[in-house]
N, C-alpha and C positions, 0 to 999 in steps of 0.2 A: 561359585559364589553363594549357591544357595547351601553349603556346608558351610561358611563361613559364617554369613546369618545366623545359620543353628546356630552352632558353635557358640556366638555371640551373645545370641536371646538366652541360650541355657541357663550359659555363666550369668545372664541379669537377672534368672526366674531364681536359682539356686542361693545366688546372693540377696535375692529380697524375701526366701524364705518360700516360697512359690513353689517351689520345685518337690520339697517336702511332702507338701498338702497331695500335689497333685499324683505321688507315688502310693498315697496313703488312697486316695479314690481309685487307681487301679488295682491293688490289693484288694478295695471293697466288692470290685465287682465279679470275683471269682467266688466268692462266698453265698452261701445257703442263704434263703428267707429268713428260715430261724435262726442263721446267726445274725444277719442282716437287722433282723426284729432286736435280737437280743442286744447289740451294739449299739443301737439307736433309743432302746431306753435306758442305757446305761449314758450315754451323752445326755438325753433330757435330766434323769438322775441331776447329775455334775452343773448343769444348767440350772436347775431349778433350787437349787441349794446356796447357788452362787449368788441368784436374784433375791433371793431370800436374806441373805446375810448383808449385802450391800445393796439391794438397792431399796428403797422406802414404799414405792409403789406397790409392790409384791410381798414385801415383810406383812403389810395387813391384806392383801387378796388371798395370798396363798395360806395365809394361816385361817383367814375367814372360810375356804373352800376344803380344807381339812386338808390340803394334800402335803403340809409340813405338819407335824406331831410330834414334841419331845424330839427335834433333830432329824427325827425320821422322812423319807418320800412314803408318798401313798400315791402311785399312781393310775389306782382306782380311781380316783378323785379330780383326777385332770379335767376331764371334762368340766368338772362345775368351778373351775378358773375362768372368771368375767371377760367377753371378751374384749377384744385391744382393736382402735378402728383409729383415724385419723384427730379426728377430736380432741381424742386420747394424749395423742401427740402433742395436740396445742395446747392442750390445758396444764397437763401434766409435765412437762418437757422435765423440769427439775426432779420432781421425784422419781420418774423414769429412767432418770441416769445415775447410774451405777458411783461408788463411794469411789473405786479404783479405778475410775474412767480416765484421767490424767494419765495416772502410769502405763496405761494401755495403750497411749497415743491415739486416742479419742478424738475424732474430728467432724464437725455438722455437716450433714450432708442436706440435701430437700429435695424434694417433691413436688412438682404442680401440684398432683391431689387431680380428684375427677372434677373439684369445681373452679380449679385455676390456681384455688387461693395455696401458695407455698406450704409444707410445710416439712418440720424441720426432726430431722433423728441425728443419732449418735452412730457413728462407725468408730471403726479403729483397725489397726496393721492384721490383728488375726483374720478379723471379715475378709480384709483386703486379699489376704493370703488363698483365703478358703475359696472368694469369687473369683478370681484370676485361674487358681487349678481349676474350678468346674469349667470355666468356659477352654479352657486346653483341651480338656478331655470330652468336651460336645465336638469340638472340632473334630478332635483326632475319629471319632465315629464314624464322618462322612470321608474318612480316608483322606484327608488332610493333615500335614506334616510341618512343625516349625520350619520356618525361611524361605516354603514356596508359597507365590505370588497369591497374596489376598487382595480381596477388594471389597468395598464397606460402601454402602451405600445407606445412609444414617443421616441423624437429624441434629447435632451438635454445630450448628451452623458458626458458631465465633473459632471454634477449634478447626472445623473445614476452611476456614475463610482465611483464620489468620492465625495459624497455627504456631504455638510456641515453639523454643527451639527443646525444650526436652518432647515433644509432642512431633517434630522433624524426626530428630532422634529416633525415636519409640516406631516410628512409620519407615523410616529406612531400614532400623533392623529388622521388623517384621516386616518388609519386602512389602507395603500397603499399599493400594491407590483406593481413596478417599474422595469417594461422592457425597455432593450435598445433597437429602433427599427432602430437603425445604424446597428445593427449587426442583420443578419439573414440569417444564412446559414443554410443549412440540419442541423447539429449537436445543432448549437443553439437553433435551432427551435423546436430540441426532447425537449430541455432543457423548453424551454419557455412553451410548453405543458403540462410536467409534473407540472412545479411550479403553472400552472392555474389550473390543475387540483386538486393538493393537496392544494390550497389556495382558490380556491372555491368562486372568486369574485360576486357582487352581479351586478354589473356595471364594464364592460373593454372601456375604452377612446382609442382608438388607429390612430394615420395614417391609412387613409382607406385603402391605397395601400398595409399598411405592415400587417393586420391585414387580410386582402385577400388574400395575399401571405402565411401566418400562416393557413388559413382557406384551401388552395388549397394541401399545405403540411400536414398537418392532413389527408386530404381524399386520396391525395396520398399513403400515407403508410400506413392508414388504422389504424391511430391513433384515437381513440376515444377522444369527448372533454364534461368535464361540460358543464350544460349551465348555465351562467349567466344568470341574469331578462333582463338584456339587454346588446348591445353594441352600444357604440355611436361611429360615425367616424367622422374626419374632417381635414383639411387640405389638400387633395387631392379631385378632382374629383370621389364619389361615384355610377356608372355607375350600370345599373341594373342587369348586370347578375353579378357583383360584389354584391350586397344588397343579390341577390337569396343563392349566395354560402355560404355567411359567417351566414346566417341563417341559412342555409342547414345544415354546419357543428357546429355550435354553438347553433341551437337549437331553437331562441330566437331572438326577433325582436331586426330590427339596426334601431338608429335613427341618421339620419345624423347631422352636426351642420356644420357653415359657420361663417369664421372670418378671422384677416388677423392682425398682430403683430399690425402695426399701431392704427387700431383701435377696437381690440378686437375680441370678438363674438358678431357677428349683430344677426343673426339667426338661430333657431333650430325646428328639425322636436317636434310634440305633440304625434305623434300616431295617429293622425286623415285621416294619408294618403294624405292629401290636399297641400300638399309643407311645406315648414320653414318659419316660424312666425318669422317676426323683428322684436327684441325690439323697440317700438316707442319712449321710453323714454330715449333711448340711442343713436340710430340712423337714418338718414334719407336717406332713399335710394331711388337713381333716376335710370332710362335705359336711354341711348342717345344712339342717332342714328352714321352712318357716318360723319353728318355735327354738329354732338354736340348739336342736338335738343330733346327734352323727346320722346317717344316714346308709342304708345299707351298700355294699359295691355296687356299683352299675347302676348307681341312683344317683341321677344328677343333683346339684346345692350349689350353696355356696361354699366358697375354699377358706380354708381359715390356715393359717401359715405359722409354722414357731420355727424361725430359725435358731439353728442350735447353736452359731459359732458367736452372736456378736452377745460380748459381756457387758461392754462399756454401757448398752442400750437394751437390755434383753426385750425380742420380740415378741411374745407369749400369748401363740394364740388370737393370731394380726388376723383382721380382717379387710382381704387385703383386698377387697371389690371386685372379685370376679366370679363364676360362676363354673362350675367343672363337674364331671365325675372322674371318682379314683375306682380304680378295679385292682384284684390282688396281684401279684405278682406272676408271671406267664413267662413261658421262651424260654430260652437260658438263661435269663437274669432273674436275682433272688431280688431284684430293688420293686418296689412298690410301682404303679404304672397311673398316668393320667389319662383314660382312653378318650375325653375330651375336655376341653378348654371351652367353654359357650361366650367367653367374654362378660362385658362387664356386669357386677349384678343391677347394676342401673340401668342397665339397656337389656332386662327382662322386661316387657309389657304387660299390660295388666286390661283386662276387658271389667266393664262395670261388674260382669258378676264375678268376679277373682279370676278368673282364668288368668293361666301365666302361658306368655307368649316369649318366646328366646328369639332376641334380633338377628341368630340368623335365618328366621322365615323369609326376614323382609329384605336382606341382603339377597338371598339368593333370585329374586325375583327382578336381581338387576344382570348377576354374575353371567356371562358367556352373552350378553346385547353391546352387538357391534356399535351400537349409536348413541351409547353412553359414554360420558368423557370422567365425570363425577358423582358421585349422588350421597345423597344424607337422609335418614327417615327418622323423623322426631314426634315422641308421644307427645302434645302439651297438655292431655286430657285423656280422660277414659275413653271420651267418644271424640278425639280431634287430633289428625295425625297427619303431620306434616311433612309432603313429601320434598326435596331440592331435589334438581337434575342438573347437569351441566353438558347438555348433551355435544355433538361436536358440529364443527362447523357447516360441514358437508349434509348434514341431515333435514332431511324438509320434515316441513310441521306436519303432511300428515302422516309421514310416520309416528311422530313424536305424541301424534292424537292416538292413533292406533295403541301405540305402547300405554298412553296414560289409561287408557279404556281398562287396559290389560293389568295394570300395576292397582287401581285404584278398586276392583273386582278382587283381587288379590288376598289385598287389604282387609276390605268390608268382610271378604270371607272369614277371617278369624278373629274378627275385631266386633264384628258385626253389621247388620244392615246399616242401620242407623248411626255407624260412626262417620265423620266428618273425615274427608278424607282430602286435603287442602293439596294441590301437585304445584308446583313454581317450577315453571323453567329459570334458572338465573347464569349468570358466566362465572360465576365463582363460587366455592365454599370455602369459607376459610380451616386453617388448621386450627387447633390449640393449643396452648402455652408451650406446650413442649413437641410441637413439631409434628405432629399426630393427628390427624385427619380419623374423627371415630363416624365410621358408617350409620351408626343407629346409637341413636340418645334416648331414653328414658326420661320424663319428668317428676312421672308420680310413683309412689310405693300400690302396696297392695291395698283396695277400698275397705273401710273399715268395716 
């Protein structure tokens, strides 16, 4: 049955064009740095020309940043191309969309955004094409194969619930079972154990958060779980004693992956232990500093994103709110490497006197405590940080004093004596718009 499947899904990737892309990214990855280098600016090349002839937004940036001249690329010049952020988005929606976008089969896609509010981009069939191969070819890494038994534990809750019939379809041939990772409480979570257990996936896709949370609740009650060949997470922050547990209890190595609605999946772990390989032929990824300048390898930033395939919407240069370092190319892969993800740049903290603090100090200060069920850590101040707990039922308060003595020392110590440091036990934290529960919130930027 599961040659059937294949067979099936082929014939669907091949006929939507899919199949193509995704030959064209294994090809990429037998190839050198320099030629890797070399291919990769000849797409921004072809990009940046393209933006420039059609679309309005970029005919005056890029001609203002010099790197179009008499027809020509200067891609000395890339750099000083203004960057591109959400705002952008909203403001601009029109001039950002390309003269040719119709013909492309151009369609709106959106975004929560980090403050809720929507917001709105252009895709179209080649995007479509290009996201569909990279995430084939993330799979096939952790040694998974079209037509054996997946299972997705994700946040699409109208499509988990009440799934269309091309969306039946699409989950039968690729042999799917479909958790909702809205919903996770004790009782669900017996539920969601058993259904992996008796369905036996060979590959679980999950939120890293909820998939942690499932992995913490198994060993709490003493659940036993199959293992899959693997588990890949993404979407959150995958923190190390996060990685340790969900192996512990699953048996079976995780491979992280990193992307962001906008622009897809840029990169995934191989197994080689060496960070997440970026597709180079999908995207180009930069660090900037506080002044908006590159940053050397191995120096953490913010990421700034140009995706190379979508025309309809060119992305140039997106800053796309999170926080990373890129290191050069290592192992047998000639592709460029993310050796860390820090998560969002809003959930960098900030001490009165500038110090920058990375949210995961303050997550790990929760990770591997058996007597936490949930928790949230929020700046609303330089000096005032607020911690939520949702600790579990079983646990008496003074433990719960013990730990807060512990967490709130923690704190103070890198934030300072004198910061406020507010603890709330509560029974709940809620998610955000899109289904996502963010550990550590950021309010403020860096003090002027």
């Amino acid at each position: 049955m599961t040659l059937v499947r294949r067979t099936l899904w082929d014939w669907r990737l091949a006929r939507a064009g899919i199949w193509q892309r995704h030959s064209a990214l294994g090809e990429a990855q037998a190839a050198s740095s320099d030629q890797v280098a070399i291919d990769q600016r000849a797409s921004l090349t072809r990009l940046l020309l393209h933006a420039y002839d059609k679309v309005p937004y970029y005919r005056t940036s890029l001609t203002d940043a010099g790197v179009i001249v008499n027809g020509t690329v200067d891609l000395e010049a890339f750099t000083r191309i203004p960057l591109l952020d959400q705002p952008n988005l909203r403001t601009s929606f029109v001039e950002l969309t390309a003269s040719d976008s119709v013909e492309r089969g151009a369609y709106v896609n959106t975004t929560g955004g980090s403050t809720g509010e929507p917001v709105r981009f252009l895709q179209d069939r080649v995007t479509d094409q290009w996201k569909s191969a990279a995430k084939l070819l993330f799979d096939e890494w952790t040694g998974y194969r079209r037509g054996e038994r997946f299972a997705l534990l994700w946040g699409a809750g109208h499509e988990l619930d009440n799934p269309s019939l091309k969306t039946r379809i699409g989950t039968a041939l690729r042999n799917e079972l479909r958790l909702n990772a809205y919903l996770m409480s004790p009782k669900v979570m017996d539920e969601y154990i058993a259904k992996l257990n008796a369905f036996e996936p060979r590959l679980i896709l999950a939120y890293a958060q909820s998939i942690y949370q499932l992995a913490l609740h198994a060993e709490r009650t003493g659940q036993s779980v199959k293992s899959p060949r693997a588990v890949m997470t993404t979407a959150t922050n995958l923190d190390q004693v996060m990685r340790t547990t969900i192996e512990r209890v699953f048996g079976t190595t995780v491979y992280d992956r990193y992307g962001a609605r906008e622009v897809g999946d840029i990169a995934c772990e191989n197994g080689d232990g060496l960070g997440l390989l970026v597709s180079p032929m999908t995207h180009l990824v930069e660090v900037i500093g506080p002044a908006g300048q590159r940053v050397e390898e191995g120096t953490p930033g913010e990421l700034v994103i140009t995706l190379l395939t979508n025309y309809s919407m060119p992305l140039i240069r997106y800053r796309i709110g999170d926080a990373g370092t890129l290191g050069a190319p290592t192992g047998v892969s000639g592709w460029p490497r993310l050796t860390e993800v820090l998560g969002r740049v809003t959930d960098i903290f900030y001490t009165r006197g500038g110090d920058q603090v990375y949210g995961g100090y303050f997550t790990r200060q929760f990770y591997g405590q058996g007597w936490v069920s949930q928790f949230q850590v929020v700046q609303e101040h330089y000096d005032h940080i607020v911690v939520l707990v949702v600790p579990y039922d079983d646990v008496d308060n003074a433990t719960i004093a013990v730990e807060k003595d512990r967490i709130v020392a923690a704190i103070k110590g890198f934030m300072g004596e004198d910061c406020l440091v507010d603890f709330r036990v509560v029974t709940t934290i809620p998610v955000g718009p899109t289904g996502k529960r963010r550990y550590t919130i950021s309010k403020v930027g860096p003090p002027p």
